[in-house]
PDB file of N, CA, C and O in Angstrom:
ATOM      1  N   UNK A   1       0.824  -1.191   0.000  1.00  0.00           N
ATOM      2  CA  UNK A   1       0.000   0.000   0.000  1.00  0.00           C
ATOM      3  C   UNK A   1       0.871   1.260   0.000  1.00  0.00           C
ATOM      4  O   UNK A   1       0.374   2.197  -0.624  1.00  0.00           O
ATOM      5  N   UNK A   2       2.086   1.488   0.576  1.00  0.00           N
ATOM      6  CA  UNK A   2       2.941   2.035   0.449  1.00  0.00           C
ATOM      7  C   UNK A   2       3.225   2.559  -0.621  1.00  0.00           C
ATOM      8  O   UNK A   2       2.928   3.683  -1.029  1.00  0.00           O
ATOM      9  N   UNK A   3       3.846   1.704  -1.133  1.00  0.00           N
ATOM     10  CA  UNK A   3       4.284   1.850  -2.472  1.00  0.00           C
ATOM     11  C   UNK A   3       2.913   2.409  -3.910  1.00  0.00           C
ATOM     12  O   UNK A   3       2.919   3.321  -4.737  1.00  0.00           O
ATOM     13  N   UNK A   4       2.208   1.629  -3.675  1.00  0.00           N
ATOM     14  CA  UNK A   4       0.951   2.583  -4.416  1.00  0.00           C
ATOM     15  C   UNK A   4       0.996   3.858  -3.834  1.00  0.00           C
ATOM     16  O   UNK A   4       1.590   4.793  -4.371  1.00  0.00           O
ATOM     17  N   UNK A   5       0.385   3.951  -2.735  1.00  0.00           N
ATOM     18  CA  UNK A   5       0.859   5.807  -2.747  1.00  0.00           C
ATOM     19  C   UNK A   5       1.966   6.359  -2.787  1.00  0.00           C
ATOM     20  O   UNK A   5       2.171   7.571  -2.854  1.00  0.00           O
ATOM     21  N   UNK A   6       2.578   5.686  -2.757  1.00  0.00           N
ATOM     22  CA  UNK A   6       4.052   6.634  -3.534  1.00  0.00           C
ATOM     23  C   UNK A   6       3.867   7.031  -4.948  1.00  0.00           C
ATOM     24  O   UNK A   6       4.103   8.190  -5.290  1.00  0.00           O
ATOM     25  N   UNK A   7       3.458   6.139  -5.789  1.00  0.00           N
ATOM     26  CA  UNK A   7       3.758   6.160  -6.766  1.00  0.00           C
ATOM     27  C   UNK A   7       2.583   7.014  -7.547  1.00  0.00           C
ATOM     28  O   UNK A   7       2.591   7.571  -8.644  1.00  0.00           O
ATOM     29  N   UNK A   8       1.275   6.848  -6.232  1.00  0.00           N
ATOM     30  CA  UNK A   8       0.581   8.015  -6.840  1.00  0.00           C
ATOM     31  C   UNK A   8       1.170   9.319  -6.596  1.00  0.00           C
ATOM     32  O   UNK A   8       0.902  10.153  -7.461  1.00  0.00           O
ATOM     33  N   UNK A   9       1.900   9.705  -5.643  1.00  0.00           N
ATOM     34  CA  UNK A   9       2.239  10.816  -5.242  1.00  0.00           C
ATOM     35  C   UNK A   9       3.027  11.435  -6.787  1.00  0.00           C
ATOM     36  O   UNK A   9       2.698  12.433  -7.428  1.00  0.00           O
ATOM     37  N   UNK A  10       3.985  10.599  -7.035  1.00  0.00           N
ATOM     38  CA  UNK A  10       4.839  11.150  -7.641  1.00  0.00           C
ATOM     39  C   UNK A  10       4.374  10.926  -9.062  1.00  0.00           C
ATOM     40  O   UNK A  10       5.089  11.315  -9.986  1.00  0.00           O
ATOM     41  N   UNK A  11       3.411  10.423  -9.259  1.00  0.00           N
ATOM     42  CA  UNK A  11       2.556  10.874 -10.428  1.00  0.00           C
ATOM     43  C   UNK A  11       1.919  12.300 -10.394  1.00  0.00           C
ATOM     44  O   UNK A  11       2.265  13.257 -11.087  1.00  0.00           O
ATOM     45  N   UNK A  12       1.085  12.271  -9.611  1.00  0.00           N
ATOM     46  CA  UNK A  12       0.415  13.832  -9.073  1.00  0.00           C
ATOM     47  C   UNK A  12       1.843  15.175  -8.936  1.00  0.00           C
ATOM     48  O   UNK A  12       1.459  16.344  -8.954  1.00  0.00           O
ATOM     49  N   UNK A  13       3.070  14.967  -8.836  1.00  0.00           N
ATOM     50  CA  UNK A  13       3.418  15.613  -8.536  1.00  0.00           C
ATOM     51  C   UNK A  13       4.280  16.276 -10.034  1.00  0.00           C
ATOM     52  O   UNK A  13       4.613  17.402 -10.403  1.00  0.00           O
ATOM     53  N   UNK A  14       4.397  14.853 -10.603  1.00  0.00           N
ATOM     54  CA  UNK A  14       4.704  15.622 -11.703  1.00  0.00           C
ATOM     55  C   UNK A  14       3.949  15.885 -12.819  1.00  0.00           C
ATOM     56  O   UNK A  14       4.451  16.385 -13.825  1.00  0.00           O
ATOM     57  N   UNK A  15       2.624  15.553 -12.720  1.00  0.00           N
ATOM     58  CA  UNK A  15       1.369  16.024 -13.370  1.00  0.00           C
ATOM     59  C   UNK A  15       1.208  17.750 -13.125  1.00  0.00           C
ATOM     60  O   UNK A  15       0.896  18.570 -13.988  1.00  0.00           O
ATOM     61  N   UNK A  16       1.550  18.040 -11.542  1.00  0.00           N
ATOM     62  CA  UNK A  16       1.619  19.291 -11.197  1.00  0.00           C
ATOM     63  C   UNK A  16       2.783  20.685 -11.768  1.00  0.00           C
ATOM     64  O   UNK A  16       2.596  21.876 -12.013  1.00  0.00           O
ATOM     65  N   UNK A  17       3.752  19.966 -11.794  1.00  0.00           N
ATOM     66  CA  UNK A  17       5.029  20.649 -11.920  1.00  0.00           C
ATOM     67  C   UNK A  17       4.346  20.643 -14.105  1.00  0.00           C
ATOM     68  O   UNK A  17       4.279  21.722 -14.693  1.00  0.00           O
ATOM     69  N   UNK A  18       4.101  19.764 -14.588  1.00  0.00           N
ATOM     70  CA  UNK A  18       4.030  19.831 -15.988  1.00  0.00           C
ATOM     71  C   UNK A  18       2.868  21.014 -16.041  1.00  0.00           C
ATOM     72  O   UNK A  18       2.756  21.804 -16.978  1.00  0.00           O
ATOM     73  N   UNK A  19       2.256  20.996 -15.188  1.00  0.00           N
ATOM     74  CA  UNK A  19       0.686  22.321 -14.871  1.00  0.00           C
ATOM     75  C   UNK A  19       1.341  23.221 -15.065  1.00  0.00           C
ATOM     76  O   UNK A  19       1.280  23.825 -16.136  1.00  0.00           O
ATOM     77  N   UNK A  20       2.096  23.542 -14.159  1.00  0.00           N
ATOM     78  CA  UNK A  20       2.732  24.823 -14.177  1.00  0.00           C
ATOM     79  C   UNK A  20       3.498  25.389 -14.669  1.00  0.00           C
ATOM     80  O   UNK A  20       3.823  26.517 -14.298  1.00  0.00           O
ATOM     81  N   UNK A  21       4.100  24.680 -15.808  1.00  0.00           N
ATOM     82  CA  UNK A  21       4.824  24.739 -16.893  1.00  0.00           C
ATOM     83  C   UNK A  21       4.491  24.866 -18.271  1.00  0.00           C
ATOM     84  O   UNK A  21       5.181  24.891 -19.290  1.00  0.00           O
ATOM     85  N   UNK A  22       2.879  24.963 -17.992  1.00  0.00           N
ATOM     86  CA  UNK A  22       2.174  25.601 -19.259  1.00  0.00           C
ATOM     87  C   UNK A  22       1.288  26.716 -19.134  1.00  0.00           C
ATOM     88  O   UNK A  22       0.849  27.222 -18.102  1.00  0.00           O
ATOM     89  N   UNK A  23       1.135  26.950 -20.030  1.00  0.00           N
ATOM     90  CA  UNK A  23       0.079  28.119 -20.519  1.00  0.00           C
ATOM     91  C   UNK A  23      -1.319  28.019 -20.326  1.00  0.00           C
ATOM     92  O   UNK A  23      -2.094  28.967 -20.444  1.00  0.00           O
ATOM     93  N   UNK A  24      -1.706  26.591 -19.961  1.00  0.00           N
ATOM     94  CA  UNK A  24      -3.247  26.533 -20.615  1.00  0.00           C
ATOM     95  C   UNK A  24      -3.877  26.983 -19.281  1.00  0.00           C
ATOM     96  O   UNK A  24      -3.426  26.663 -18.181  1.00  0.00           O
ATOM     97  N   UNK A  25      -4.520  27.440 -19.401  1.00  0.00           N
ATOM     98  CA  UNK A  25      -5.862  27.884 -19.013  1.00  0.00           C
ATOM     99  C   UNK A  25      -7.232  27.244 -18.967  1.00  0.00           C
ATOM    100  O   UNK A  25      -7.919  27.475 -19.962  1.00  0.00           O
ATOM    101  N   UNK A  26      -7.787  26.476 -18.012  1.00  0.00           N
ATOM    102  CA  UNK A  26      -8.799  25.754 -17.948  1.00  0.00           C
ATOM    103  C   UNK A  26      -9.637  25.816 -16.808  1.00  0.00           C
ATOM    104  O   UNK A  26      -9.258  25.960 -15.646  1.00  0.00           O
ATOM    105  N   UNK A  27     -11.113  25.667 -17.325  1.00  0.00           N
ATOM    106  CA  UNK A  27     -11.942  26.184 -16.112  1.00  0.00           C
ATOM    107  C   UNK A  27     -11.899  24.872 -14.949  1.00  0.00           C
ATOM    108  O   UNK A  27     -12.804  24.106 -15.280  1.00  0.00           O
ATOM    109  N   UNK A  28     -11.591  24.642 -14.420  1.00  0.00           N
ATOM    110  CA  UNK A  28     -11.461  23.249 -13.235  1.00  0.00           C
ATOM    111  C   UNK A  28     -10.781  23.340 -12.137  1.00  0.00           C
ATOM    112  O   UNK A  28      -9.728  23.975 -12.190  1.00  0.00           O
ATOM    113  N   UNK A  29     -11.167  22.777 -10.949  1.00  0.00           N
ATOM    114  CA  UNK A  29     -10.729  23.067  -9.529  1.00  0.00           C
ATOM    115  C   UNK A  29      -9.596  23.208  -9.662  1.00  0.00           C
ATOM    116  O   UNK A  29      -8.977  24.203  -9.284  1.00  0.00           O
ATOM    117  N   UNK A  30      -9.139  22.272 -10.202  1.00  0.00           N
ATOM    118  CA  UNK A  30      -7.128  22.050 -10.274  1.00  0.00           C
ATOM    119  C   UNK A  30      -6.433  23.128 -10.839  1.00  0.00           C
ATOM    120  O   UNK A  30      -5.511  23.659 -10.220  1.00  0.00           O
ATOM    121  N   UNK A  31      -6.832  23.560 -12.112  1.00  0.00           N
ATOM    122  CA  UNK A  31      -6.694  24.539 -12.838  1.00  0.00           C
ATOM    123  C   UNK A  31      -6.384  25.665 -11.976  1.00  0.00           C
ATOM    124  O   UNK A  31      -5.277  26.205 -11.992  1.00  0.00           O
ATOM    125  N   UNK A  32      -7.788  26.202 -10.867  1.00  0.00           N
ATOM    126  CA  UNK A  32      -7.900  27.477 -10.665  1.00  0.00           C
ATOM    127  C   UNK A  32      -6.323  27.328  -9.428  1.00  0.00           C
ATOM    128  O   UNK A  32      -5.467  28.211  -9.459  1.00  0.00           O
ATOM    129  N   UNK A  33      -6.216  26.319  -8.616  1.00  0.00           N
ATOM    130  CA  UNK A  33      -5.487  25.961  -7.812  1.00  0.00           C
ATOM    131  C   UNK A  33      -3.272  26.350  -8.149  1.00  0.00           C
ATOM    132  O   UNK A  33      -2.395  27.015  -7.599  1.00  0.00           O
ATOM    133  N   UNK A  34      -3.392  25.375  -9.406  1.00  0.00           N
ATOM    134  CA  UNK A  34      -2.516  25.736 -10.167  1.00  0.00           C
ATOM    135  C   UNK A  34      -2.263  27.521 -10.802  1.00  0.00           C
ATOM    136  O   UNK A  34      -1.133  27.989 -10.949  1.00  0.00           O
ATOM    137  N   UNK A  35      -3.002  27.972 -10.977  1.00  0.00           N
ATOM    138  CA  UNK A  35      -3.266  29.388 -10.936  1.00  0.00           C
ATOM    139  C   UNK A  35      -2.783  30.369  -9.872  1.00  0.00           C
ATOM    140  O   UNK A  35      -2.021  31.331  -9.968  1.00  0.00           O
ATOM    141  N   UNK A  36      -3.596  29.733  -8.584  1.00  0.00           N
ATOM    142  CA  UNK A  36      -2.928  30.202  -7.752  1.00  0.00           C
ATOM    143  C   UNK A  36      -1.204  30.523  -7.183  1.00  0.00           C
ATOM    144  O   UNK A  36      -0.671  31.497  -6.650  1.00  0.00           O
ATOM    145  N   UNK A  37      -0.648  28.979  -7.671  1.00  0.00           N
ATOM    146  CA  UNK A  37       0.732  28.736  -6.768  1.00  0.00           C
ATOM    147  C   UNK A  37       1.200  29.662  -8.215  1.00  0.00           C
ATOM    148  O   UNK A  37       1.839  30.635  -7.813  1.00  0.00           O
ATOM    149  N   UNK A  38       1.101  29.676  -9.608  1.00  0.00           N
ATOM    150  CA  UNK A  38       1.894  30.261 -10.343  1.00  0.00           C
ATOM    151  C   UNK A  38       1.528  32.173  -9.357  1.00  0.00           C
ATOM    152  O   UNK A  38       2.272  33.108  -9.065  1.00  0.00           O
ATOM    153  N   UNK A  39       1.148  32.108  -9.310  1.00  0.00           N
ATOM    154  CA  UNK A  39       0.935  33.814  -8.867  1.00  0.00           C
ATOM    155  C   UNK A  39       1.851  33.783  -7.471  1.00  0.00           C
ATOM    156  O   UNK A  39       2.671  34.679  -7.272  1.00  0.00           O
ATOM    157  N   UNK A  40       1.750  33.203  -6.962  1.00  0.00           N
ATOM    158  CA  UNK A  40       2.540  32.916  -5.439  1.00  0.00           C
ATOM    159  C   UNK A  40       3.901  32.971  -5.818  1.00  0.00           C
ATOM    160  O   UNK A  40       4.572  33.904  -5.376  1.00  0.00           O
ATOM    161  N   UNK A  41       4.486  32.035  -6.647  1.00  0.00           N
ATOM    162  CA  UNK A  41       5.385  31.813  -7.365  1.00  0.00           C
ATOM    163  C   UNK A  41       5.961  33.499  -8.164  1.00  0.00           C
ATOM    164  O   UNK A  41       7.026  34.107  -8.276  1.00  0.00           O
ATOM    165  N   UNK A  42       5.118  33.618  -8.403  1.00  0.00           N
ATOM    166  CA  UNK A  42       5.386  35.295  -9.558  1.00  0.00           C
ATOM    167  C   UNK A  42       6.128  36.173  -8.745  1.00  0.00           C
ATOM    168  O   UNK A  42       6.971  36.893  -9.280  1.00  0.00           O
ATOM    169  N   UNK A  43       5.848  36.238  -6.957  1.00  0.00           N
ATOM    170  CA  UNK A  43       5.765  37.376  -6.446  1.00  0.00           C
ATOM    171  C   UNK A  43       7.859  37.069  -5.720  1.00  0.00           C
ATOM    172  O   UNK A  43       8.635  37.821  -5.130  1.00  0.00           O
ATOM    173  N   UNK A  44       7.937  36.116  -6.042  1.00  0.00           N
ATOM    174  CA  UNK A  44       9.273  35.546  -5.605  1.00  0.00           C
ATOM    175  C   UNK A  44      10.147  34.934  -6.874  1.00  0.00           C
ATOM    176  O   UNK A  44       9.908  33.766  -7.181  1.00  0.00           O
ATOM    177  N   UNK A  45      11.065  35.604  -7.564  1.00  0.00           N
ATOM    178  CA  UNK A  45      11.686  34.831  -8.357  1.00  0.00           C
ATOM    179  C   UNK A  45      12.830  34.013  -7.995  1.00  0.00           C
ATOM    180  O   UNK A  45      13.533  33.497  -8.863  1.00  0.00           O
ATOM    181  N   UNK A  46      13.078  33.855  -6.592  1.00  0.00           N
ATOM    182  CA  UNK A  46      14.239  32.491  -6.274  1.00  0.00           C
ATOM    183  C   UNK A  46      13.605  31.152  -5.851  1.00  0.00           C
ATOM    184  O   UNK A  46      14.163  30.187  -5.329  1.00  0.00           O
ATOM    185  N   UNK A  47      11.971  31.354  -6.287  1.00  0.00           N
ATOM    186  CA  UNK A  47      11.290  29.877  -6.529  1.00  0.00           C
ATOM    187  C   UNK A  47      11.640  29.210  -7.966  1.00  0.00           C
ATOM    188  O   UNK A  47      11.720  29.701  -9.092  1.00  0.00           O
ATOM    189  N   UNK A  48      11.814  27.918  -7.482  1.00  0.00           N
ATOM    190  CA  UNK A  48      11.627  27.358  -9.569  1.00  0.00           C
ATOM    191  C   UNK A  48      11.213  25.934  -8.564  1.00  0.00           C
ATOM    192  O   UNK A  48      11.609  25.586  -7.452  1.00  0.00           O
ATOM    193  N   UNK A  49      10.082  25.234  -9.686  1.00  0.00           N
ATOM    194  CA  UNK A  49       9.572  24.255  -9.826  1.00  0.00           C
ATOM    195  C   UNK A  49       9.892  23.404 -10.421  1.00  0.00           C
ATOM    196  O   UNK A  49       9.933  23.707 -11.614  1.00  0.00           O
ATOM    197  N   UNK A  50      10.283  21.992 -10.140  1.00  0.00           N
ATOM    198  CA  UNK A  50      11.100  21.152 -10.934  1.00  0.00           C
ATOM    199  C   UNK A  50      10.715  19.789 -10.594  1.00  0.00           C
ATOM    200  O   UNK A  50      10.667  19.685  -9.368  1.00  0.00           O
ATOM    201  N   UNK A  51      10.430  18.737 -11.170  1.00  0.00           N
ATOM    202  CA  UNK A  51      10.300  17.452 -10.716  1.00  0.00           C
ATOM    203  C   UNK A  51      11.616  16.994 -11.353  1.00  0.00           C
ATOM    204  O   UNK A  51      12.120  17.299 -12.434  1.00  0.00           O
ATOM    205  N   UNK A  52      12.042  16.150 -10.349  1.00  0.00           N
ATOM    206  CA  UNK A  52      13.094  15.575 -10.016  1.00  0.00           C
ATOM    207  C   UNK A  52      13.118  14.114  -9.407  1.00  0.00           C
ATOM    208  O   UNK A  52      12.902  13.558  -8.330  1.00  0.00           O
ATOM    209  N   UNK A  53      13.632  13.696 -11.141  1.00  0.00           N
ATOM    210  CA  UNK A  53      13.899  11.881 -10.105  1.00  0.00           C
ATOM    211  C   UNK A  53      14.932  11.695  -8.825  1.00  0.00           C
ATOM    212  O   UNK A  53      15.956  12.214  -8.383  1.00  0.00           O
ATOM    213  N   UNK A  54      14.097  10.725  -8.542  1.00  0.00           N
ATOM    214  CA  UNK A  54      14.760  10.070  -6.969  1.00  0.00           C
ATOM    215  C   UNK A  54      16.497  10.103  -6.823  1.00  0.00           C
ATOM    216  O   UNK A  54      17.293  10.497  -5.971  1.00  0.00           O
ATOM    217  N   UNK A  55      16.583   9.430  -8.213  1.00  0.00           N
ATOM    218  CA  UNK A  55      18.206   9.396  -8.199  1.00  0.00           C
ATOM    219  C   UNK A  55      18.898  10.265  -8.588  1.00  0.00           C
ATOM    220  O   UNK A  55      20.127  10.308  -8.517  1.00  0.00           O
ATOM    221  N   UNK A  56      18.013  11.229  -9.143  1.00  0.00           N
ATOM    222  CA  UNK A  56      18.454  12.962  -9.568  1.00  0.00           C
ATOM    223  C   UNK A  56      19.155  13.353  -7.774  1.00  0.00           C
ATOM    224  O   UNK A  56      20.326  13.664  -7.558  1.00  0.00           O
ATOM    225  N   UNK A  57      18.224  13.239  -6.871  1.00  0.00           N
ATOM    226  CA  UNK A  57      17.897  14.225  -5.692  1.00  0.00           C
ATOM    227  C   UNK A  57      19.184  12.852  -5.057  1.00  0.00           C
ATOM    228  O   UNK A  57      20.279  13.371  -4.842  1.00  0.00           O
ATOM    229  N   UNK A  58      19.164  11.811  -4.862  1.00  0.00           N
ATOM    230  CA  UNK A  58      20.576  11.006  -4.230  1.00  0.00           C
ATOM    231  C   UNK A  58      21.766  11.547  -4.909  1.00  0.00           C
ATOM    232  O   UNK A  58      22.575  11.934  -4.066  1.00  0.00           O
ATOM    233  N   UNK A  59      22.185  11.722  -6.148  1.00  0.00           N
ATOM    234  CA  UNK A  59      23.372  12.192  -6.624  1.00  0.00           C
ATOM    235  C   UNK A  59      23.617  13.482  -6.005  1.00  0.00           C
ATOM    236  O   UNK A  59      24.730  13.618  -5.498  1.00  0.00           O
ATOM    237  N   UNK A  60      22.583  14.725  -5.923  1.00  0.00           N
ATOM    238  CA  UNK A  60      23.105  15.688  -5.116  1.00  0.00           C
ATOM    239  C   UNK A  60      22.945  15.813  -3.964  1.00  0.00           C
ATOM    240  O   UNK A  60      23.432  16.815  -3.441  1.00  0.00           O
ATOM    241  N   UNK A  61      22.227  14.874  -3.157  1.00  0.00           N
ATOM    242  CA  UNK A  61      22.804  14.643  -1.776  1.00  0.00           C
ATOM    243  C   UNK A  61      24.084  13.917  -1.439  1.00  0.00           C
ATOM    244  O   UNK A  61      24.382  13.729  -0.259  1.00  0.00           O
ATOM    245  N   UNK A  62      24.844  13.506  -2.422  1.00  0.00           N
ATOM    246  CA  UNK A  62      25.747  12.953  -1.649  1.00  0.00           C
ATOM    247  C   UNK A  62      27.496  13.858  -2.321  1.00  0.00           C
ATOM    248  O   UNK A  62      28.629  13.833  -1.842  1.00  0.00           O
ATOM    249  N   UNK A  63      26.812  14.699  -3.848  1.00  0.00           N
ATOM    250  CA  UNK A  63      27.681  15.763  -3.813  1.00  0.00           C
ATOM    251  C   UNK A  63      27.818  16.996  -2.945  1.00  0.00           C
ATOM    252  O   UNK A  63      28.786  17.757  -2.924  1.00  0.00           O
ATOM    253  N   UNK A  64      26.669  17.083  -2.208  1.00  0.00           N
ATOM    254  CA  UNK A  64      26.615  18.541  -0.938  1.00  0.00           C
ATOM    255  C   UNK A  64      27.157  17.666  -0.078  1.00  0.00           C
ATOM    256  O   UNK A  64      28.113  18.142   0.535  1.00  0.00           O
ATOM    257  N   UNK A  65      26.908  16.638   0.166  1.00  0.00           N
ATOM    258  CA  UNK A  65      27.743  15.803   1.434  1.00  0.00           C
ATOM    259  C   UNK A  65      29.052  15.855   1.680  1.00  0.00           C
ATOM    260  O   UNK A  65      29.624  16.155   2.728  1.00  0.00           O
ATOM    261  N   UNK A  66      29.769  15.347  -0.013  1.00  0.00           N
ATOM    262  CA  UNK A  66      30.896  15.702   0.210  1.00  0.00           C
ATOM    263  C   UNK A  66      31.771  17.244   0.052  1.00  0.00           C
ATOM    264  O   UNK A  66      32.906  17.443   0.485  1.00  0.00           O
ATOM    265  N   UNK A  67      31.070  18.053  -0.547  1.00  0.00           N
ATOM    266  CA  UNK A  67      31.160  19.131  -0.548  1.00  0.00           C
ATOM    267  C   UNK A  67      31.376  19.750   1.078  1.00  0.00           C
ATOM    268  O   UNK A  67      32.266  20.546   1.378  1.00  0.00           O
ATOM    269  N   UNK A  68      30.578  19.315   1.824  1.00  0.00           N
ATOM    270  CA  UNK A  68      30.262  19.829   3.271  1.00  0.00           C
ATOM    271  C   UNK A  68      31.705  19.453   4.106  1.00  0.00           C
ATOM    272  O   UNK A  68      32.345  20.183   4.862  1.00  0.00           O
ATOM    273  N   UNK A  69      31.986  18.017   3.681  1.00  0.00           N
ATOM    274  CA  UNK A  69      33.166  17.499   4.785  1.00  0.00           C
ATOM    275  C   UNK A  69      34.309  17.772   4.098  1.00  0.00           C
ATOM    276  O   UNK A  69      35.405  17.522   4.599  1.00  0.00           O
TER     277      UNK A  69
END
């Protein structure tokens, strides 16, 4: 069960990040929602939105790691 919601998560999440990376405009809850965070987003430009595989986000945890020591 775990693992199903993981995997929904990270479906949804990069369903989201691809949202916000377009233009379209559509009348629907999600839509207006997505709307929102881009405006949130607008008012701060040292936000960026990015989906990022798992082993994307391990390779640079373990280059800041060694970076750190």
């Amino acid at each position: 069960m775990s693992l199903l919601e993981a995997i929904r998560f990270a479906h949804d999440s990069s369903t989201l990040v691809k949202a916000l990376s377009t233009q379209r405009h559509e009348a629907s809850e999600f839509y207006a929602i997505v709307y929102a965070i881009k405006n949130q987003l607008s008012l701060n430009c040292n936000f960026i939105v990015k989906f990022i595989r798992q082993q994307t986000n391990m390779t640079i945890h373990t280059l800041v790691r060694a970076a750190v020591s």
